[in-house]
LUMFI-304494 format. One line per field, with one value per residue: residue in one letter; residue number from 1; x, y, z of N, C-alpha, C in turn. Coordinates in Angstrom, 1 decimal. Layout:
BEGIN
code [A_...]
pos [NUM_...]
n_px [X_...]
n_py [Y_...]
n_pz [Z_...]
ca_px [X_...]
ca_py [Y_...]
ca_pz [Z_...]
c_px [X_...]
c_py [Y_...]
c_pz [Z_...]
! end
This chain:
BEGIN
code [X_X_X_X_X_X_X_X_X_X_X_X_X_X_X_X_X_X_X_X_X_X_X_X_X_X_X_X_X_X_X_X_X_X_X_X_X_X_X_X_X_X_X_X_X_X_X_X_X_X_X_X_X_X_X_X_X_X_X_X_X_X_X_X_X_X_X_X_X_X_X_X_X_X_X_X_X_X_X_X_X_X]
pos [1_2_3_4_5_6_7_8_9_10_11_12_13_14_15_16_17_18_19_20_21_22_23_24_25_26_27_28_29_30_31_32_33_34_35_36_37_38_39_40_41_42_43_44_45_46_47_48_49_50_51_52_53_54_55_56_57_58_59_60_61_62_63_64_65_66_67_68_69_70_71_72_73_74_75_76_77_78_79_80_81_82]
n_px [175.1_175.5_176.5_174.7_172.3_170.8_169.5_166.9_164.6_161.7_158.0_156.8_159.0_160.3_163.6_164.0_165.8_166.5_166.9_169.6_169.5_166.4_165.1_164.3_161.8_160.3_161.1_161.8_162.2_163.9_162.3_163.7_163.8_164.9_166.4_167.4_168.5_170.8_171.8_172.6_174.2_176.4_177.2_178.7_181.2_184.8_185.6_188.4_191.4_191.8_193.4_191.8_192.8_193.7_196.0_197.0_198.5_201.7_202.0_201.1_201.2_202.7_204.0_204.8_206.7_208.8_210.3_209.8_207.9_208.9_211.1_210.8_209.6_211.1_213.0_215.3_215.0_212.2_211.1_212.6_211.3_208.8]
n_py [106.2_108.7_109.0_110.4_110.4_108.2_109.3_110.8_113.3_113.0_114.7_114.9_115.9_113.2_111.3_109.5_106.6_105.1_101.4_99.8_97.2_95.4_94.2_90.9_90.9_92.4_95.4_98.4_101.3_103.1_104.8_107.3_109.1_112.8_112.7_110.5_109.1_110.8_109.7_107.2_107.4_108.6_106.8_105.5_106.4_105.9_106.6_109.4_109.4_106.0_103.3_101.8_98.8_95.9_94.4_90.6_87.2_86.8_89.3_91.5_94.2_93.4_90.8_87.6_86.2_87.2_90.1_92.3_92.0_91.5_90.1_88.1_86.8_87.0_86.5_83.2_81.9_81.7_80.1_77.6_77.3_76.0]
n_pz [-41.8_-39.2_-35.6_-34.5_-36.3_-35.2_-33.1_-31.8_-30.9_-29.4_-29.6_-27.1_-25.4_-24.7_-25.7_-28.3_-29.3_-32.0_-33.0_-34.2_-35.5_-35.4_-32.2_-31.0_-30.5_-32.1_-31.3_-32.4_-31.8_-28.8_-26.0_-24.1_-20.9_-20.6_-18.6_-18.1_-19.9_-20.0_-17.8_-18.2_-20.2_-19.0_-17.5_-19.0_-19.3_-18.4_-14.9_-14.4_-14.8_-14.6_-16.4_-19.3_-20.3_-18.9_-17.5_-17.1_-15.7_-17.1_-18.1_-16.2_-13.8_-11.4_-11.4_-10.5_-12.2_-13.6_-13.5_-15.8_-18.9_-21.2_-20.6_-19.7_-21.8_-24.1_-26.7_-27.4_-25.1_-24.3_-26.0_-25.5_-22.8_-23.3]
ca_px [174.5_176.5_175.8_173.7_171.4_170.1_168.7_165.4_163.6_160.5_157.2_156.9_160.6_161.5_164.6_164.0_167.1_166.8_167.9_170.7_168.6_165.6_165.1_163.8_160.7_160.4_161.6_162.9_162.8_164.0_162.4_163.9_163.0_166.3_167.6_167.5_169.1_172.0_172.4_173.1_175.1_177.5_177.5_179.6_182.2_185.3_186.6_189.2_193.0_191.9_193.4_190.9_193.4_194.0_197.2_197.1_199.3_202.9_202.0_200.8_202.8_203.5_204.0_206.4_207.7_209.6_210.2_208.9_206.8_209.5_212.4_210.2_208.9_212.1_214.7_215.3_214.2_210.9_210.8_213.0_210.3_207.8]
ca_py [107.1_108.9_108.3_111.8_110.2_107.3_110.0_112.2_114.2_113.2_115.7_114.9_116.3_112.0_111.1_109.0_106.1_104.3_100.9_99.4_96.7_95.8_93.5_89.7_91.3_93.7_96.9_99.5_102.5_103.0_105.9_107.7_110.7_113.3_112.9_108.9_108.9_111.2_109.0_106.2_107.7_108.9_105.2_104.4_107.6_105.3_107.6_109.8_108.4_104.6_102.8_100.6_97.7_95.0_93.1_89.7_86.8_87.2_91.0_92.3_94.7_92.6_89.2_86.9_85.4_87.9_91.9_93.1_90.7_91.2_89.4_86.7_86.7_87.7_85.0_81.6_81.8_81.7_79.1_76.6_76.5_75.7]
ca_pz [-40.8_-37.8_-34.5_-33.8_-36.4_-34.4_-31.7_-31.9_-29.9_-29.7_-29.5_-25.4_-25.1_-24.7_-25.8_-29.0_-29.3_-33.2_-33.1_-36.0_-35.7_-34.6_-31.4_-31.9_-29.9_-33.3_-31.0_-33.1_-30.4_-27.0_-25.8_-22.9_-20.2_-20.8_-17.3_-17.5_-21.2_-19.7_-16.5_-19.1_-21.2_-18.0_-16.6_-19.8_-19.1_-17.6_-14.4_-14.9_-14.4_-14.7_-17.8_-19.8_-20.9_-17.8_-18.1_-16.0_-15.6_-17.0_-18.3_-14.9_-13.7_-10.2_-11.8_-9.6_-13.3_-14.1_-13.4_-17.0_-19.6_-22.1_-19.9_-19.5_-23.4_-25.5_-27.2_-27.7_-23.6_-24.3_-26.9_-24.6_-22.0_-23.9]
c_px [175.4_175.3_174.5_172.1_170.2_169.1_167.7_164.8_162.2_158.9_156.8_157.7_161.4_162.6_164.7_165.4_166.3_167.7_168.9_169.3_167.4_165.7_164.7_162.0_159.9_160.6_162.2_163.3_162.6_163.4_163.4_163.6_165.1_167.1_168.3_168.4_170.7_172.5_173.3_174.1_176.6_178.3_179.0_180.8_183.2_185.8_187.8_190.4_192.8_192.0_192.4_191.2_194.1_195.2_196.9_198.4_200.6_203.1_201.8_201.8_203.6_203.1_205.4_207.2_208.7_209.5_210.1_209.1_208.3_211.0_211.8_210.2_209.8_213.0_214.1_214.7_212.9_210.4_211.3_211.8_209.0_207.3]
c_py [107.3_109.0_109.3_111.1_109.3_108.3_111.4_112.7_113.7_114.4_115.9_115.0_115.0_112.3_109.6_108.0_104.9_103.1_100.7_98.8_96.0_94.5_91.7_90.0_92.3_95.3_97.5_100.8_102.4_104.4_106.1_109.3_110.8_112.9_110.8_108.5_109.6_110.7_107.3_106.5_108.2_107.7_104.6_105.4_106.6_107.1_107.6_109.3_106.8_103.7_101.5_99.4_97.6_94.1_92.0_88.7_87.7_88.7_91.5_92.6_94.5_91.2_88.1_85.9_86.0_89.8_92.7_91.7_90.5_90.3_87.9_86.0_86.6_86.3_83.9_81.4_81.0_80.0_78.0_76.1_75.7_74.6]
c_pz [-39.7_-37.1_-34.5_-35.0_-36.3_-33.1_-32.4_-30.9_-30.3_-28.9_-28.1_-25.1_-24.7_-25.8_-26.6_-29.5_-30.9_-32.9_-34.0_-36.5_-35.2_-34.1_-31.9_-31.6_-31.2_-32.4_-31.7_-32.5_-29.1_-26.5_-23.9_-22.2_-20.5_-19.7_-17.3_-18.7_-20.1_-18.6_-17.0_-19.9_-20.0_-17.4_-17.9_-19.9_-17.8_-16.1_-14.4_-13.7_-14.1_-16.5_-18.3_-20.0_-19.3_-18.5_-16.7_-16.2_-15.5_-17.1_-17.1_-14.5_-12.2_-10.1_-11.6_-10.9_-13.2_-13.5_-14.2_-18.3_-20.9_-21.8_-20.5_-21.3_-24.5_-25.8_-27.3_-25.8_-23.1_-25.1_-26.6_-23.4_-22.1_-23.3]
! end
């Protein structure tokens, strides 16, 4: 099933959400009002020009190891400090 076929309209213009599967509570639908479904569905829209993938430690890109992850990472280098 694609995604568009988890969502219905239902007959009071809500905003019908099909679970996969159903809750431990036995919920199988979420209903929603339109404006409250599309305020949720925007919240998961990252803003634009911020990358999704965090590098930390030695990857980060101002990490006092080294001046790029692969200096630090590459050769027998790596495998001596062990």
């Amino acid at each position: 099933m694609d995604v568009l076929g988890y969502f219905l309209r239902s007959p009071q213009g809500r905003v019908r959400y099909q679970l996969k599967t159903p809750w431990k509570n036995g919920t199988t639908h979420v209903d929603f009002e339109p404006v409250d479904f599309i305020a949720k569905l925007a919240a998961l829209v990252p803003p634009p020009r911020v990358h999704l993938t965090r590098f930390h430690d030695v990857f980060a890109p101002n990490a006092k190891l080294c001046n790029h992850p692969s200096n630090f990472c590459s050769g027998d280098s790596f495998l001596r400090r062990g």
